[in-house]
Legacy VTK file of the C-alpha trace (Angstrom):
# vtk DataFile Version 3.0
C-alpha trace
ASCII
DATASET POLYDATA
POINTS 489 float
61.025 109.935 101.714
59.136 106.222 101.484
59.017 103.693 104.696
62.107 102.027 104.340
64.429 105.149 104.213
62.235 106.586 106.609
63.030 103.505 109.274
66.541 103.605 108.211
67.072 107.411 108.920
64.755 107.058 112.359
67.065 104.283 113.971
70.596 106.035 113.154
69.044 109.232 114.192
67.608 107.583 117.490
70.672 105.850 118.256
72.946 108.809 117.873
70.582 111.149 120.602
69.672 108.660 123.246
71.559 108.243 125.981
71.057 106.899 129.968
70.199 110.274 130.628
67.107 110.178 128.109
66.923 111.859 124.981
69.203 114.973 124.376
69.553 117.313 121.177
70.766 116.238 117.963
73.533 119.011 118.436
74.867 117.350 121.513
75.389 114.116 119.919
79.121 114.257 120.318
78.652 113.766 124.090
77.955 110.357 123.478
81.022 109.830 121.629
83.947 109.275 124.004
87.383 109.071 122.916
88.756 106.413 124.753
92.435 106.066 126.856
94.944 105.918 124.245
92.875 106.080 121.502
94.895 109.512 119.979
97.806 107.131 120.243
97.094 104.487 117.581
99.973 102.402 117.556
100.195 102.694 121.434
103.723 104.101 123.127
105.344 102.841 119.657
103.408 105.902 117.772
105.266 108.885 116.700
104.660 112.635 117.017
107.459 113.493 114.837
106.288 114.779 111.144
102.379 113.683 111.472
101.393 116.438 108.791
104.087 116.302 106.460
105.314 114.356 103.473
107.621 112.175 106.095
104.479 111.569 108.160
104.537 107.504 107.676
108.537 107.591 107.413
109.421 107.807 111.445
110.721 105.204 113.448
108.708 103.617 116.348
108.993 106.136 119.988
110.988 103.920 121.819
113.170 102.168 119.957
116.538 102.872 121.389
119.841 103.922 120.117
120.652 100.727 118.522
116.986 99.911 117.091
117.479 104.011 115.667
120.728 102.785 113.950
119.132 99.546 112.838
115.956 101.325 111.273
118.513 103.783 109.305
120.263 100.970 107.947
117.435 99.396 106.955
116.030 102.063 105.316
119.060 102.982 103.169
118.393 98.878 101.939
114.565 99.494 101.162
115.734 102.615 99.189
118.496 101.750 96.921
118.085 101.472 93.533
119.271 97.465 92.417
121.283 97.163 89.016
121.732 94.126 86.514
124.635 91.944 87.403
127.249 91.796 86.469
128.484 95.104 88.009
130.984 96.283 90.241
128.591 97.194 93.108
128.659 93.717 94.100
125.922 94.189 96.764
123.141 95.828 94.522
123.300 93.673 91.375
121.281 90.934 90.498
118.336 93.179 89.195
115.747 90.751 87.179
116.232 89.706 84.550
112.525 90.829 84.508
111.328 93.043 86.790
108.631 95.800 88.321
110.814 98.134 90.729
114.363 98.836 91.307
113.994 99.769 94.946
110.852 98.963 97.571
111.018 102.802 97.735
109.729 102.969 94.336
106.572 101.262 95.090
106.179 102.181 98.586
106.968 106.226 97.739
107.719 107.726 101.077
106.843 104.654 102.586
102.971 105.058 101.587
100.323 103.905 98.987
100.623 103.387 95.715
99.048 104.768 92.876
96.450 104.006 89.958
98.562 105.281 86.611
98.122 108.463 85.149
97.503 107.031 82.218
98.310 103.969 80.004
101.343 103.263 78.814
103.668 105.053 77.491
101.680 108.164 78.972
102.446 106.293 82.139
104.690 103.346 83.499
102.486 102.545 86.415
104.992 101.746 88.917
103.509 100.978 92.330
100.722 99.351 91.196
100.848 95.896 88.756
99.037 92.679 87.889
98.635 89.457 89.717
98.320 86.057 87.140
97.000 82.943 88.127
95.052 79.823 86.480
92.618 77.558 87.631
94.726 74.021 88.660
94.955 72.081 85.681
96.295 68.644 87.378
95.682 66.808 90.373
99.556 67.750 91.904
97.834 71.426 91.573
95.250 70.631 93.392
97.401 68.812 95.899
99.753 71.862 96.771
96.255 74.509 97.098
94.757 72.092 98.974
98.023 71.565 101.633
98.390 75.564 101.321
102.053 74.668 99.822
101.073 77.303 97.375
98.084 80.276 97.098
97.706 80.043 93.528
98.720 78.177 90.266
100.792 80.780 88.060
100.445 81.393 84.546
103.034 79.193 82.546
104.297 81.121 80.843
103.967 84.595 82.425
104.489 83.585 86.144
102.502 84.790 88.986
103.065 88.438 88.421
103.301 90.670 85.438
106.390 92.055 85.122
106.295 94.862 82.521
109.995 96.076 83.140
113.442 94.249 82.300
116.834 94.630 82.125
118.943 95.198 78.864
118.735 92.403 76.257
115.570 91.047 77.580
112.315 92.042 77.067
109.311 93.002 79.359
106.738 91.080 79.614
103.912 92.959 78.991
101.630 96.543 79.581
98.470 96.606 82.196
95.847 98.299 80.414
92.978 100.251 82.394
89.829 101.615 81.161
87.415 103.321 83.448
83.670 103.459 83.069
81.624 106.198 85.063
78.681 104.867 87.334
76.446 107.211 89.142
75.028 106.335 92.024
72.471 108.301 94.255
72.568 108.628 97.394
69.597 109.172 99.803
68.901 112.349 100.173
69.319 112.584 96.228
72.990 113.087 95.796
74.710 111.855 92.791
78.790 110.501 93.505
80.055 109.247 90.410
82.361 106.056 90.834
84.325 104.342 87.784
84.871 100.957 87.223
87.736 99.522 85.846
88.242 97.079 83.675
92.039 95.296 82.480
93.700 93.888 80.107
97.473 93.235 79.156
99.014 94.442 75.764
102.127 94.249 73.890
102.755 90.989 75.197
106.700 89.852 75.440
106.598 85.600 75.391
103.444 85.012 73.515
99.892 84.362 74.354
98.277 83.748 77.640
96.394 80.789 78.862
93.210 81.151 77.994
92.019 80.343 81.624
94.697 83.317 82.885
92.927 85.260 85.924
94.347 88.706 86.552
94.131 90.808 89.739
95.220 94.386 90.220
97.326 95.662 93.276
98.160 98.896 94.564
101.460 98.810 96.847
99.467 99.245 100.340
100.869 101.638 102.986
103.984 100.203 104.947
103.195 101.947 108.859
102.530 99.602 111.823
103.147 96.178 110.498
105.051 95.223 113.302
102.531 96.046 115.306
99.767 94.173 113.405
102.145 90.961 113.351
102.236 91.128 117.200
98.324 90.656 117.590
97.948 87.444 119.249
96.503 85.078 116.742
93.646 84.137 119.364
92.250 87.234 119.285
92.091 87.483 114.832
90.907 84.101 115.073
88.302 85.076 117.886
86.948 87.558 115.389
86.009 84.444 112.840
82.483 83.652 112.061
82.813 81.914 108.575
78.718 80.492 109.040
77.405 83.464 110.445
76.351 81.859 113.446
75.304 84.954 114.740
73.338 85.859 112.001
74.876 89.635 111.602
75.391 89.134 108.065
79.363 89.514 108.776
81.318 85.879 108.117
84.846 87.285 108.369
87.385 83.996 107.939
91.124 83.454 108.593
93.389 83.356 105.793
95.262 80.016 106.371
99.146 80.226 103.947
101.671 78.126 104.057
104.575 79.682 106.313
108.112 78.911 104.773
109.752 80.094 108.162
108.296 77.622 110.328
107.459 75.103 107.565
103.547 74.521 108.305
100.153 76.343 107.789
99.927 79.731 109.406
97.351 82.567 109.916
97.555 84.850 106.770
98.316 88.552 108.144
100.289 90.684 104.963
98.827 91.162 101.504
95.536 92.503 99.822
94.193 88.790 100.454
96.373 88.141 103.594
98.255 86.024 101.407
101.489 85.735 104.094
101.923 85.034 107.802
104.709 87.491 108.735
106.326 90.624 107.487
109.618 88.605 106.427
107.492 86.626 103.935
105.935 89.696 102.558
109.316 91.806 102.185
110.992 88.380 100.678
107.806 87.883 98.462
108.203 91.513 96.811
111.950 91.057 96.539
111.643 87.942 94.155
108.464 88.841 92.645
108.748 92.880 92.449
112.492 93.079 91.740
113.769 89.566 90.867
116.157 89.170 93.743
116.929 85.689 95.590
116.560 85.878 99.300
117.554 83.466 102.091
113.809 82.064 102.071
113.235 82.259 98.234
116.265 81.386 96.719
116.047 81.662 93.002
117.878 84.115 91.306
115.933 84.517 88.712
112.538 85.899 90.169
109.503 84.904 88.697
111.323 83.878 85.468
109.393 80.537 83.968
110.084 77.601 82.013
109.018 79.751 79.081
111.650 82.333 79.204
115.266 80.339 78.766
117.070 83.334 78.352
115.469 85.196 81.623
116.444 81.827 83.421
120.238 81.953 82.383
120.820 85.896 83.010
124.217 86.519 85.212
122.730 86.528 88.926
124.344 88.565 91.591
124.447 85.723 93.956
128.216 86.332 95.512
129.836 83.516 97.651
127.064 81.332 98.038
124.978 84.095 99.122
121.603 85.020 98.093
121.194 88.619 96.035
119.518 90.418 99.402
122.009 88.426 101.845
120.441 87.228 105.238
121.880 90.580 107.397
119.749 92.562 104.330
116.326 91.198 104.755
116.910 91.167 108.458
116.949 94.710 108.722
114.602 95.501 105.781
112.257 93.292 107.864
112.962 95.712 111.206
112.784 98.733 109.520
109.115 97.518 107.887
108.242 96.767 111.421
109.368 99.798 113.153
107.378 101.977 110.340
105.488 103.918 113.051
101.959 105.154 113.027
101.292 108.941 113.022
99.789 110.288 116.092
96.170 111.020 115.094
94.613 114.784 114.508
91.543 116.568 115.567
90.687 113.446 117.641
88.360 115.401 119.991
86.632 117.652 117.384
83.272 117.692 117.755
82.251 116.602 114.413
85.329 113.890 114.875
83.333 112.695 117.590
79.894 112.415 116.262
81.570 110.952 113.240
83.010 108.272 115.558
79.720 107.254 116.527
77.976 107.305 113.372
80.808 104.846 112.324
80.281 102.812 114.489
76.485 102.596 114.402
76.422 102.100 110.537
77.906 98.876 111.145
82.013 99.858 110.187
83.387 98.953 113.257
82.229 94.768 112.226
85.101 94.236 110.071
87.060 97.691 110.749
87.441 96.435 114.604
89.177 99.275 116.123
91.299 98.270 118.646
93.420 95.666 120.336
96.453 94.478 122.685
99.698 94.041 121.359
101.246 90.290 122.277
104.834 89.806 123.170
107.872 90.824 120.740
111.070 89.424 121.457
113.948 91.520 121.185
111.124 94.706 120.516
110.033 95.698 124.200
108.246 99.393 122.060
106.123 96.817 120.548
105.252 95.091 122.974
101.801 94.515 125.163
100.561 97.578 123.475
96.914 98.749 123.143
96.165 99.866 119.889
93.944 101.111 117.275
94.251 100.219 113.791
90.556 99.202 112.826
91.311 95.942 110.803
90.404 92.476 111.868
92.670 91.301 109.359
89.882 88.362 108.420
88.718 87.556 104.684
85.239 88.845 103.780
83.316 88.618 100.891
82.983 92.778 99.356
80.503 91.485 96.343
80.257 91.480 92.901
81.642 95.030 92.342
84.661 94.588 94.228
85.481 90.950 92.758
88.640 89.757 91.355
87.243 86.641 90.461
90.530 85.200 90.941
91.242 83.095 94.069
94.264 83.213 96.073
94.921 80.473 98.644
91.574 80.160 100.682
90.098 83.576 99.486
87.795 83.354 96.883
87.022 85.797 93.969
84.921 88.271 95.892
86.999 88.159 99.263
89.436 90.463 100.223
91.295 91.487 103.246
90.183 94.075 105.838
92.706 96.662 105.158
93.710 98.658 108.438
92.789 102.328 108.703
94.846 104.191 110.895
97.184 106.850 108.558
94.005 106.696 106.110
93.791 110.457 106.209
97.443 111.105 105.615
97.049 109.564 102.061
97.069 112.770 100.388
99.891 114.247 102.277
102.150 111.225 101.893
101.712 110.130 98.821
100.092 113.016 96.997
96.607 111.507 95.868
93.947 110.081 97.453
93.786 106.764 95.399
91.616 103.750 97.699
91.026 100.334 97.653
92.980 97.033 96.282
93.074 98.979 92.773
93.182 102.284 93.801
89.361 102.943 92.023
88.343 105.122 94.761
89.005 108.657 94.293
88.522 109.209 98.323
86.811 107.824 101.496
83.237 108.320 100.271
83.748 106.496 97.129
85.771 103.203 98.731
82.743 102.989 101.275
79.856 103.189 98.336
82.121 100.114 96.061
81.486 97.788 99.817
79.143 95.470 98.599
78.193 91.898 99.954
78.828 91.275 103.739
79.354 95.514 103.909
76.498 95.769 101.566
73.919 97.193 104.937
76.657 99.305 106.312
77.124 100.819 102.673
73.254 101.530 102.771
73.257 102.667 105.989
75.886 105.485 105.114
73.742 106.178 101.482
71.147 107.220 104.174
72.671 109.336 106.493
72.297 113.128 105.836
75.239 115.149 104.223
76.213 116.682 107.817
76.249 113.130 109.275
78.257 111.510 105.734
80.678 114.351 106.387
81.602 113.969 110.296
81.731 109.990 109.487
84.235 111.198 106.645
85.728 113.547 108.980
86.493 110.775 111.627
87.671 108.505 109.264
90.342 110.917 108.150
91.391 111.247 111.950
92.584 108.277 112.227
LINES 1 490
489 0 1 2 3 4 5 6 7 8 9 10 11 12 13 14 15 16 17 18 19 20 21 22 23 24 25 26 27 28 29 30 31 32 33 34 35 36 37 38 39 40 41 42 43 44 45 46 47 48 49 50 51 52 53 54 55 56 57 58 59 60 61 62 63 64 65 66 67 68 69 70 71 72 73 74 75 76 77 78 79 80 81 82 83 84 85 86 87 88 89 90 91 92 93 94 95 96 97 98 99 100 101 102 103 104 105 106 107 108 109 110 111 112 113 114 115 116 117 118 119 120 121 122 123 124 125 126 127 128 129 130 131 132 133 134 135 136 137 138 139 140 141 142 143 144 145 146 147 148 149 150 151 152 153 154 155 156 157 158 159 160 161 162 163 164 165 166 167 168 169 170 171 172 173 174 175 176 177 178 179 180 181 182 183 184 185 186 187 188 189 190 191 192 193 194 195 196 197 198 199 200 201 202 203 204 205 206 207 208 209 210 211 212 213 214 215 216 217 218 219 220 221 222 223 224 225 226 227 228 229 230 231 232 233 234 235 236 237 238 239 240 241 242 243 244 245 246 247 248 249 250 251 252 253 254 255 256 257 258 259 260 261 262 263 264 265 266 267 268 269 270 271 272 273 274 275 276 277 278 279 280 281 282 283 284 285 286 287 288 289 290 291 292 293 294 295 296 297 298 299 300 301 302 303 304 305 306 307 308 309 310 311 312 313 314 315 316 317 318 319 320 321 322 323 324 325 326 327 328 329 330 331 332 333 334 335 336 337 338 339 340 341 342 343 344 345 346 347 348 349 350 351 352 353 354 355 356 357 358 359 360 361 362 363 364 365 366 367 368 369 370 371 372 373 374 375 376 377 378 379 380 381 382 383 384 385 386 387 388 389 390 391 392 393 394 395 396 397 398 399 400 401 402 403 404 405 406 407 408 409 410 411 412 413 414 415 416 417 418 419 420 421 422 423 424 425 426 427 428 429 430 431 432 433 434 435 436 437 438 439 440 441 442 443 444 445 446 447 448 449 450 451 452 453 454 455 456 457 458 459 460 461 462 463 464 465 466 467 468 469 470 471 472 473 474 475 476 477 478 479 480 481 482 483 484 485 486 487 488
């Protein structure tokens, strides 16, 4: 082993045996690793016990939530699960599907209320629901520039294709396109001279539907993300994300996590960007309304066109039969209200083998690799009106919800609002090691590239490029109980 990986394995080694006491054995390493009050109970008295191993682990309603709130979250669901039709139609509270679309239900995307998937293969082998392709171009005018710059909008969308490639759409129209993956293997060795292959994707769109592209089109993958403890993540106090914020580095960590600023359409002024691979929206009821009119083509009472993400381009998309009904939107204002409490009463699984050994040790080593600088494990719940369960809560869900640059590897190149090309959003962990349970893969990151934990922590590159080498260090034993935490949570 040369001098450098020597240094490297001699401080996490010497870290992970020393304690007050002096040093101890390399065995009893998972005395130093406490689990902390609470800390089995991620999302605080709101977490559930109820199915935390099974296929309905993510699908449970916050402990606490009370007869009514119960009722409410049914309701809801039965909204986030039913399947939308074309109008016209007799079931005059589905219709309005489209014209052009992605989904027919949120369920579709967010399958038992988890991740989404990479494809199977391209199409036709595969339709790729649950995961689809952001479009954007660089502004072209000086009004674009205005609206990015006064965070009226996070991106300029393709003209003729929108802001979102909708491959699906219903009868007499056409789709507007196919996502097109290929992967490419790339070893990579690790230190103590294991090979993980990773693959590296690259897209494209075929089979067209309106004509060509813009030749400056940027495209951007997404995988639907998991749906548990948003509510909980929208009642962090904004002090505390932005506390987190050191866009200079001032401290000189190498970690320059920044706030995602977005324009809120509920309160009609710039907000702190929570919700979305690139926290591209400042509440849950912005997200859910986002995906209605983007995913599905549905007008809501905050984004009121019927017609989706239909453009300028696509006449006939723009003069399809809506399902607005009496002035009201398609997904009426007592709709998104309870799709909006059941996404924030999605409660978070109580957490397993917390105080294994190798959990423990694993804990530590996470923490000493330098994971715990973005992931930041835990923190206190603010007020919720109306929602005492969620409510000045301690909890655990090892985001910091900030924008940092991942690197080349990881890099969109295609910014959205004040995130750049290479920035992305610290996704939360907790329910990470459910993945495979709920949703039947294990599938990670923004594009679902990672085939498990070990791969998604060797694509971190730029401000998580010395934790990633730090972990490329560590012995197999010590990669494994790191692994092994991570999964607990």
């Amino acid at each position: 082993m040369n001098a450098k990986k020597d240094a490297i394995r001699f401080g996490l080694i010497s870290a992970l045996i020393v304690s007050a006491c002096g040093p101890v054995a390399a065995q009893n390493v998972v005395q130093l690793a406490k689990l902390e009050a609470g800390e089995e109970r991620p999302g605080g008295a709101a977490t559930t016990n109820r199915a935390t191993q099974t296929r309905n682990a993510f699908s449970q309603h916050s402990t606490g939530i009370g007869f009514e709130g119960e009722f409410r979250f049914k309701v809801g669901n039965a909204i986030f699960r039913k399947t939308w039709v074309s109008s016209p139609a007799s079931t005059k509270s589905s219709d309005g599907l489209g014209p052009i679309y992605n989904a027919r239900a949120c369920q579709h995307c967010h399958l038992k209320d988890g991740r989404g998937h990479t494809p199977a293969g391209n199409w036709p082998d595969d339709g790729a629901v649950s995961m689809f392709l952001r479009l954007s171009i660089p502004p072209q005018t000086e009004e674009h520039k205005r609206l990015l710059a006064e965070r009226h909008t996070t991106i300029i969308p393709e003209p003729t294709y929108g802001g979102q490639l909708q491959d699906l759409a219903i009868q007499g129209h056409a789709g507007e396109g196919r996502m097109h993956i290929e992967y490419k293997d790339v070893p990579v060795e690790l230190g103590d001279g294991t090979i993980v292959t990773l693959r590296r994707p690259t897209y494209s769109v075929t089979d067209l539907g309106y004509g060509p592209m813009h030749p400056e089109t940027m495209i951007s993958p997404r995988v639907a993300p998991p749906m548990i403890g948003l509510g909980l993540l929208e009642a962090i106090p904004e002090s505390e994300i932005r506390a987190n914020a050191d866009p200079q580095d001032e401290d000189g960590d190498g970690i320059s996590g920044r706030a995602s600023e977005v324009w809120s359409h509920e309160k009609q002024q710039v907000a702190l960007g929570r919700f979305g691979w690139k926290a591209g929206n400042p509440t849950v009821r912005q997200q859910s309304s986002d995906a209605f009119a983007g995913d599905m083509g549905l007008s809501t009472p905050m984004f009121a066109k019927p017609s989706g993400d239909c453009t300028q381009a696509q006449a006939r998309c723009l003069g399809a039969p809506s399902g607005e009904q009496n002035a009201d939107p398609e997904v009426t204002q007592q709709m998104i209200d309870l799709v909006v409490f059941y996404s924030q009463n999605l409660a978070v699984p109580k957490r397993r083998n917390a105080i294994s050994p190798e959990v423990l040790r694993g804990k530590k080593i996470f923490q000493t690799v330098g994971c715990a600088a973005c992931h930041k494990p835990t923190y206190k719940t603010g007020k919720v009106t109306g929602q005492p369960h969620l409510s000045q809560q301690r909890i655990w869900p090892y985001t910091d919800l900030l924008l940092h640059d991942m690197g080349g590897g990881l890099a969109d190149n295609r910014p959205e609002g004040v995130a750049n090309g290479r920035e992305w959003k610290t996704p939360p962990l907790w329910g990470i090691g459910l993945t495979q349970t709920v949703s039947g893969h294990s599938f990670l990151l923004h594009d679902g590239r990672a085939r498990g934990i070990e791969e998604a922590i060797l694509w971190h590159g730029g401000e998580a490029a010395a934790a990633r080498d730090a972990y490329s260090e560590l012995s197999k034993e010590e990669r494994d109980a790191l692994i092994a935490f991570v999964k607990s949570l």
